[in-house]
N, C-alpha and C positions, 0 to 999 in steps of 0.2 A: 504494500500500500504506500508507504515511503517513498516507495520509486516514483509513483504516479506522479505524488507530490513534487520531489526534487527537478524530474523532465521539465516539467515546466518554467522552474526558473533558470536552468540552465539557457533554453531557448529564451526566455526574457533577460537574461544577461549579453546573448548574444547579439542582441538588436546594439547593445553598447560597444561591440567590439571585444571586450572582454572576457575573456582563456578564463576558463573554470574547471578544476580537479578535485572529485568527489569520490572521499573513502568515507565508507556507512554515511555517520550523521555530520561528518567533518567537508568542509569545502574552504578551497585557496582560490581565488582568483588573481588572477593579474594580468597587468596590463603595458603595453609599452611608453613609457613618458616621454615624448622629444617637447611638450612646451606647454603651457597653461592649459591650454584647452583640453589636455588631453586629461590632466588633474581634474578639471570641471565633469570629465566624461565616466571617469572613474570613481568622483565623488556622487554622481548622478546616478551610478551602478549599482554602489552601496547605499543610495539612500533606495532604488529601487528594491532591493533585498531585506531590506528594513518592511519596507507597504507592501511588499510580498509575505515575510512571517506575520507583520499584523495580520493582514487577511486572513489567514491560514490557523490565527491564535499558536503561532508558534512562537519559541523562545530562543533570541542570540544571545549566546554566552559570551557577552562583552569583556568581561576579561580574560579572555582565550584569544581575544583579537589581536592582531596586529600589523603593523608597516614595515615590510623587509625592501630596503633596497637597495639596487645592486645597478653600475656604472659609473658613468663620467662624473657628474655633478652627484652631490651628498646634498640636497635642496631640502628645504624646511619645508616638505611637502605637510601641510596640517586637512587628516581627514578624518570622518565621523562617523558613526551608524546611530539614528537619534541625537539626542544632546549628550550622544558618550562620545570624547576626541579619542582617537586611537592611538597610542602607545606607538615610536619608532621602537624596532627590536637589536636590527643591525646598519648599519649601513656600510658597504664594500667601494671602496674605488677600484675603477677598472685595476689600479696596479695590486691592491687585493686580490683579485680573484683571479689573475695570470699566476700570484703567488700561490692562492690556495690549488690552482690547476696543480701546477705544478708538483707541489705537496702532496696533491693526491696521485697523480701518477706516479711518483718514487712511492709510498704504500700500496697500489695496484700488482708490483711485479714481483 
């Protein structure tokens, strides 16, 4: 029955442009940032996910949430689900994560 439910937001996130990965009751979304708008498009995402579990009487676990992000710029991206702001968890610069690449490849072999 879950499933039913979950299809449908997935297709309603999609209309945003917005990559969704869903293990049982857990989902990650993301999305690609090159510039404000795309911040507006993502905050627009999450607040649809928000009036989708209203609808549904369903419950996000707000402090389970968070902002990972990963490239160029480390930008004070500030986003929400309701009047809850979301926590940053990490943020990588590209030369972070050529290092962690790399990191992980020498533990690989």
């Amino acid at each position: 029955m879950f499933l039913i439910f979950i299809d449908e937001l997935v297709w309603l996130l999609d209309k945003y442009g917005v990559k969704v990965k869903l293990f049982a009751d857990d989902m990650k979304l993301y999305l690609r940032i090159l510039n404000d708008v795309d911040i507006l498009v993502l905050q627009d995402a999450l607040t649809a996910v928000y009036n989708w579990a209203n609808e549904w009487q369903l419950s996000i676990s707000i402090e389970k949430c968070y902002i990972l992000s990963l490239g160029k710029a480390t930008n004070q991206v500030v986003l929400s689900i309701g009047n809850s702001v979301l926590p940053k968890t990490v943020s990588l610069s590209v030369r972070h994560i050529a290092y962690f690449s790399v990191h992980f490849c020498i533990l690989c072999k």
